[in-house]
N, C-alpha and C positions, 0 to 999 in steps of 0.2 A: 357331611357325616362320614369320617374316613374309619373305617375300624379294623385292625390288623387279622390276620385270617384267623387266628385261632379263636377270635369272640365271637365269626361272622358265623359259625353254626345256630347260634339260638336268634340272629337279626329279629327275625318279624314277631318273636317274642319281647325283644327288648322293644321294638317300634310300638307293639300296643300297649305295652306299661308307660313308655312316655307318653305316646298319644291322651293315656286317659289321666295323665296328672299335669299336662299343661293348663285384613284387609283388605294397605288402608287407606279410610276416604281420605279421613285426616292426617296428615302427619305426624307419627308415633304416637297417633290413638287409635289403639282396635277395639276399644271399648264403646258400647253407644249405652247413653243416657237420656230417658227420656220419659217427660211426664205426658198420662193420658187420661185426658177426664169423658167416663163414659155413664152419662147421666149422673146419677149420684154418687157413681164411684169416681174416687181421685186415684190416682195411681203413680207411684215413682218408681219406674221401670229402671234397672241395670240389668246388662246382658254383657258377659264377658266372653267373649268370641275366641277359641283357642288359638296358638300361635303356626298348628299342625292342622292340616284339612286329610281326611275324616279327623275329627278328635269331638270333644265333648264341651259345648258350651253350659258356662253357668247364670240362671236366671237368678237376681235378688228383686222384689215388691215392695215397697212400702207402701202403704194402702191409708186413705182418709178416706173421708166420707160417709156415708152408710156401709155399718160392717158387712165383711166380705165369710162367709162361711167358709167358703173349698173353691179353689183354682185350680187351674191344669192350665199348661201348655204344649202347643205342638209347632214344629216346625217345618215351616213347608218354600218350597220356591216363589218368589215374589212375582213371577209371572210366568207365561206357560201353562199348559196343560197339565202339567202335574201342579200346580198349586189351588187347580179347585179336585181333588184326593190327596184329603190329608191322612195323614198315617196315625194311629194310636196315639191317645194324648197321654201326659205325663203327670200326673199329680203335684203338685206343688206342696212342702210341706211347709206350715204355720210354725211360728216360732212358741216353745211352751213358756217362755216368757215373756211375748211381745207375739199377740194374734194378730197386729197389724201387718207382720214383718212374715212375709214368705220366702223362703229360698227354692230353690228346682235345677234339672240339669237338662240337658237333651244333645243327642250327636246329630251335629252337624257332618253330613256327609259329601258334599259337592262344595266347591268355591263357585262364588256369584251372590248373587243380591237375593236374600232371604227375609222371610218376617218370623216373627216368634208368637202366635196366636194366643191369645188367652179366653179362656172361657171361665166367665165369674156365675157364683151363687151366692147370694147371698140375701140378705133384707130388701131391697129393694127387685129382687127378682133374678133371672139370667141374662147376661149381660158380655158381648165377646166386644175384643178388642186386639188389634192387631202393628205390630211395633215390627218396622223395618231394621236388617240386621244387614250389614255385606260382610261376608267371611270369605277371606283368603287367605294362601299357607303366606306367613311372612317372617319366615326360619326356619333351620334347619338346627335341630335338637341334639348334641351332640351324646352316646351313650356314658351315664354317669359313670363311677369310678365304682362306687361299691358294686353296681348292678352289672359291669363290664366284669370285676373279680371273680362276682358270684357264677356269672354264665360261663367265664374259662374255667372253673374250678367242675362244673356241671362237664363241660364238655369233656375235658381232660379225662374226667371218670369215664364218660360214656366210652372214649375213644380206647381208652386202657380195660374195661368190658369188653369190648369188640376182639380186640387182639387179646386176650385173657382165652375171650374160648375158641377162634379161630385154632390155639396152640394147643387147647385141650382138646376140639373133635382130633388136629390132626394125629394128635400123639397118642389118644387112650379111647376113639370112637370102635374100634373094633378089635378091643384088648377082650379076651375073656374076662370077668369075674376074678379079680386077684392076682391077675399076673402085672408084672413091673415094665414098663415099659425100656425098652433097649433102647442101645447108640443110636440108631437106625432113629425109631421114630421119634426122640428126644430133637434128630438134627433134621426131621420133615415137620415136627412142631415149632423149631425156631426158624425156618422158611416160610410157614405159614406165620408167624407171627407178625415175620419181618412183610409181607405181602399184604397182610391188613394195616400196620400200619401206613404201609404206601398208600393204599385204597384208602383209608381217610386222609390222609394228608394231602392229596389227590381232590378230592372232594370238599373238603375245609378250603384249598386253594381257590377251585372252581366257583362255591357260594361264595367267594370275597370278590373275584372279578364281578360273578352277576349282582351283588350287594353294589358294586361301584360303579355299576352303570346305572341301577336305579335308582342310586341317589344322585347320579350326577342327571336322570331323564326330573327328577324329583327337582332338583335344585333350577336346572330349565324352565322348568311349569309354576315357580313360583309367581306371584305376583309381581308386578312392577306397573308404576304407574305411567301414564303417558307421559312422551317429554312435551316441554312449552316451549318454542323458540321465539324467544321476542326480538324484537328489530326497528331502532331508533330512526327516524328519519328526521331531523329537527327536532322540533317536539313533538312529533307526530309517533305514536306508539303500535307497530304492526304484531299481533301474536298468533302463533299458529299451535296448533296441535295438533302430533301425531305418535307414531309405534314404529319401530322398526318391523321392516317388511322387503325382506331380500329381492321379493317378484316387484317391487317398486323401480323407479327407473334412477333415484338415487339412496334406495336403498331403506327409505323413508313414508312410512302411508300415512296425507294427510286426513285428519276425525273429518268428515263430514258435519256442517253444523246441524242439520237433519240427522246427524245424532244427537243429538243432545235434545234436554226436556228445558223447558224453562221453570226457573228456579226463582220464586218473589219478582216475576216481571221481568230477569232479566237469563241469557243463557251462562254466562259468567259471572264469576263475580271476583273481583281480583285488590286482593289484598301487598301495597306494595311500601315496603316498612325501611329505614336508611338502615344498613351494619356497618358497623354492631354495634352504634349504642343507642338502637332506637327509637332515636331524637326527633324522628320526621315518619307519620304514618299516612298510609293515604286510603280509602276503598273505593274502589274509582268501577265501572262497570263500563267497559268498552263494549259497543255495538258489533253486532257481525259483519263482514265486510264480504258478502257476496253469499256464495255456496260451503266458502272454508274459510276460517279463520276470522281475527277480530282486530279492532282498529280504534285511538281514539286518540282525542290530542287532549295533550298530558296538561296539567293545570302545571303554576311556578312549582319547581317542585329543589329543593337544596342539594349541586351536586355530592353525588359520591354515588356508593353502590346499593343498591338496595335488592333485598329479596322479595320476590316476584310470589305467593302462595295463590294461583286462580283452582277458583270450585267451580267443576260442573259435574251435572250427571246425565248419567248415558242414560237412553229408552229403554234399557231393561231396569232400570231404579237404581244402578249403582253409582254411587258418588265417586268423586277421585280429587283429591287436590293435587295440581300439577305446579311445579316450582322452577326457578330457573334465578337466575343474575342479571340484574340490567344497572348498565353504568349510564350516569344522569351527569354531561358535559357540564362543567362552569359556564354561566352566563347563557343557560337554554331560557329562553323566553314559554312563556305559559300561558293558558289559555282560562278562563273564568271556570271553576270549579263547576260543575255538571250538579242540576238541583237535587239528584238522587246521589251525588258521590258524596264524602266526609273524608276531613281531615284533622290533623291532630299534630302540634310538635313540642311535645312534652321533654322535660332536660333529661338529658344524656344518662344511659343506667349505670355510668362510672360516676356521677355527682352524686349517688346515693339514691336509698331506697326512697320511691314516691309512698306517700304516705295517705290513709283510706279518703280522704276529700282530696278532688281536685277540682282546683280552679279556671271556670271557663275562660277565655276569652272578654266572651259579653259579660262580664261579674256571675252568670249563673253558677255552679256547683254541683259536683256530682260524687256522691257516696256512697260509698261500700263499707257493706255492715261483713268488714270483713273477719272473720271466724281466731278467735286467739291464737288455732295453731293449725296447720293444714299438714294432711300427711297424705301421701303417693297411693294413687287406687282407694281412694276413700270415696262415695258419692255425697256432692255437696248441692244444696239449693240458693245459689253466692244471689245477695237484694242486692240491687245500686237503687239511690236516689237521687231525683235531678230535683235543685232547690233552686227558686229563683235569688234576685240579688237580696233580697231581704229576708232571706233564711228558709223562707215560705216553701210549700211544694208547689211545683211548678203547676201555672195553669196552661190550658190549650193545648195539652199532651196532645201529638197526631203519630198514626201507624209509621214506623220507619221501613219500607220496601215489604210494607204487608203484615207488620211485626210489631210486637209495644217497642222492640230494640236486636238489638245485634251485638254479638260480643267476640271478641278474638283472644285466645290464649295461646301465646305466643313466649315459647323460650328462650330464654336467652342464649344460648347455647347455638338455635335452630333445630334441635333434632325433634320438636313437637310444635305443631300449630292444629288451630281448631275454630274454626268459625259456626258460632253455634246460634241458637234462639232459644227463646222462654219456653218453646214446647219442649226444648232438648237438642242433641247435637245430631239427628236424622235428619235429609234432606227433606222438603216440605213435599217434592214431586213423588218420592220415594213412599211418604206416609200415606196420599193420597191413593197410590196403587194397593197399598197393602191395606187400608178404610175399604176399598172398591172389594177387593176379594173378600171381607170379611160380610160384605154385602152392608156397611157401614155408608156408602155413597149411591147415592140418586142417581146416579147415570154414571152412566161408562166413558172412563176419561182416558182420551190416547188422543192423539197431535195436539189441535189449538184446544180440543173439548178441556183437557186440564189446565191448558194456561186459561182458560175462562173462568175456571173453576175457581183457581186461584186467586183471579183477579176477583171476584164476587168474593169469596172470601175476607180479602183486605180493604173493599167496601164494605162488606158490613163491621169490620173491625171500625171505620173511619166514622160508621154514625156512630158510635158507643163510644162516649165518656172514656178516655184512657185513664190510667194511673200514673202519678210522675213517678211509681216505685215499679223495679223487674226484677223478676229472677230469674238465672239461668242453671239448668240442671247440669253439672261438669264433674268429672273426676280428674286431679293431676294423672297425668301416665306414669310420671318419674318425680324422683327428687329433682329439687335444684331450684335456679331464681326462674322469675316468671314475668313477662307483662302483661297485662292485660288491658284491651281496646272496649271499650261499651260506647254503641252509637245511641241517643233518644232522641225525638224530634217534638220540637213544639213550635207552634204557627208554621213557619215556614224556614226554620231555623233548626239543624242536623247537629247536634252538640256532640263528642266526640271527648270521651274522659278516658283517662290514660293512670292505669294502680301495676302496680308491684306487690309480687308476692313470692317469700320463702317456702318452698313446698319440702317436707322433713320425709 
């Protein structure tokens, strides 16, 4: 945010007019989506996370179930001390043509992993419920053109004020009553005038240094995700993660795995897809290999390059997807696909768009009821269906990694990816912390007590009947083409469908 001295007098006036009209886990998604069912109420949560921290997040509802009366939200830190004092809640306002449909705002003031609390009234009673949110600044908002014109045009005045009477005290402050002013102090008025405007020009100079240091201390403190270093040995696949950390001994700190939460059973989850056309996907979940980092031998997989997307989240509840490049030699030999990994090698996105059924493998079938037209920042509820070979819906649906399914939206392009589930695109460890503070969870879940949690969780998914139909709650970030990955399991068999989609 560079702005030439003469606009830098009104700065932090211009910073809070953008602040208030404007990360990430995901890749160029700062949006979370997510459905929350609290007794009778259904809930279709979006939260739009500003792109500036302080700035002002926007809440939209869409409500099923038993109607909902009056909501509020509040915003609080998802863990720590300050997250059991929550500050004033916010009203939610009901749409006067659609009661189902609420919109709200609230400012978010810290970057880090937050929840967006909701407290419901309605028919079926009171009712709270709490939606994990991570916000961090991920841009830097440049001052618009009309709003830059209008604040030089402001200033200019002020500064032409200022010398206007600096020339008036000094030429007519001690004239009597009617007399004219002479050579004399006509030539100590245009001394003074010329001396004021040194003094603001002086001071317009000095707030544009300080203005560019704080945006350049600003643009330092933004977000950045950790880097992933991966490293081939055979087919053997070593990944590390870490931050730059100048007190390091090369300059490099690596994550502790004792950071991280475990996420559906596993501390990773690493989505590694061929570019660019594709053609070969893989979700593989490498083990930790000691105290730091992770390790696994990689199934047959088709040289070339591929993009590397691993999701984890940190112990304070925040997500991060970490990326990188890994080159996969001709003729690497492969090891038996891992009974919790999927794969997928659907043709190439230059032979044309895939079209909403795709065909397994085993003859099964997987369908998407996909929507006529999709448009960028819209929230959608995208079904697949998995049909066995004789059109049927599939029987013997079983939980995949804890889940009816798994889904990846994945650009073509790469500037967006999003590994989401049927609850919504919040990590499951993340939701679990923000259920706990809303006093929604039975015990207090920190180290294994939540991977236990979790794991109870996707047993009790395992005795219940699944559906061979799922939804995933998603909004595109951006125009453009799209893939998208959907994993379902039935018996003992990870299907893996692979759609296409123009996003407008």
């Amino acid at each position: 945010m560079i702005l030439s001295n003469w606009k830098t007098l009104f700065c932090v006036l211009a910073v809070a007019l953008l602040c208030t009209s404007s990360a990430s886990a995901h890749v160029g998604n700062k949006d979370t989506y997510q459905t929350v069912a609290v007794g009778p109420y259904k809930l279709f949560v979006t939260v739009r996370v500003p792109l500036v921290i302080p700035g002002v997040a926007t809440v939209e509802v869409r409500s099923s179930g038993a109607p909902i009366r009056s909501m509020t939200v509040t915003p609080l830190p998802l863990t720590g001390e300050a997250s059991k004092h929550p500050p004033t809640p916010d009203a939610m306002k009901a749409s006067n043509s659609d009661p189902a449909f609420f919109t709200g705002s609230l400012w978010i003031m810290a970057s880090g992993s937050w929840q967006v609390r909701f407290d419901i009234d309605g028919a079926a009673g009171p009712s709270t419920a709490s939606v994990p949110v991570p916000a961090v600044p991920t841009a830097l908002l440049r001052m618009q053109r009309p709003m830059g014109v209008m604040l030089a045009l402001l200033g200019g005045t002020l500064v032409l004020g200022f010398v206007g009477i600096a020339m008036a005290a000094a030429r007519e402050a001690r004239l009597a009553p009617g007399s004219v002013p002479g050579p004399e102090r006509r030539r100590r008025a245009l001394i003074a005038g010329a001396a004021a405007f040194v003094f603001c020009a002086v001071a317009v100079w000095l707030g544009g240094k300080w203005w560019n240091v704080e945006a350049a201390d600003y643009a330092a403190e933004m977000h950045r995700n950790s880097e992933l270093r991966p490293r081939l040995d055979g087919n053997h696949l070593n990944l590390l993660i870490g931050d730059p950390d100048p007190a390091a001994e090369d300059g490099w700190k690596v994550v502790e795995n004792s950071d991280l939460l475990t996420d559906h059973g596993h501390l990773i989850h690493l989505y590694a897809i061929l570019w660019p056309q594709m053609d070969a996907v893989f979700h593989l979940h490498p083990a930790p290999n000691g105290k730091r980092g992770f390790s696994e031998t990689l199934p047959a997989m088709p040289a070339g390059t591929y993009r590397l997307y691993a999701d984890v989240v940190f112990r304070n509840g925040f997500p991060e997807t970490e990326t990188a490049l890994l080159t996969v030699p001709v003729g690497m030999t492969g090891a038996p696909l891992g009974s919790e990994d999927a794969s997928a090698a659907p043709q190439p996105v230059s032979a044309g768009q895939l079209g909403p059924a795709y065909k397994l493998p085993d003859g099964y079938r997987m369908v998407w009821e996909r929507p006529a037209a999709l448009t960028a920042n819209t929230p959608y509820n995208l079904v697949f269906h998995l049909l066995d070979p004789q059109g049927r819906p599939a029987a013997d649906m079983q939980p995949y990694l804890g889940m009816a399914g798994h889904a990846a939206f994945v650009k073509t392009d790469g500037t967006a990816f999003a590994h989401t589930h049927p609850d919504g695109s919040a990590a499951m460890p993340a939701v679990m912390l923000a259920n706990e503070s809303s006093g929604l969870a039975m015990n207090t879940m920190s180290g294994n007590r939540m991977d236990g949690m979790a794991d109870a969780s996707a047993m009790k998914m395992s005795m219940e009947p699944l559906s061979p139909t799922v939804s995933f709650p998603y909004g595109f970030p951006s125009a453009g083409a799209y893939r998208v990955f959907v994993q379902m399991k039935h018996g003992t068999t990870v299907e893996t469908g692979a759609f296409d989609a123009i996003v407008q």
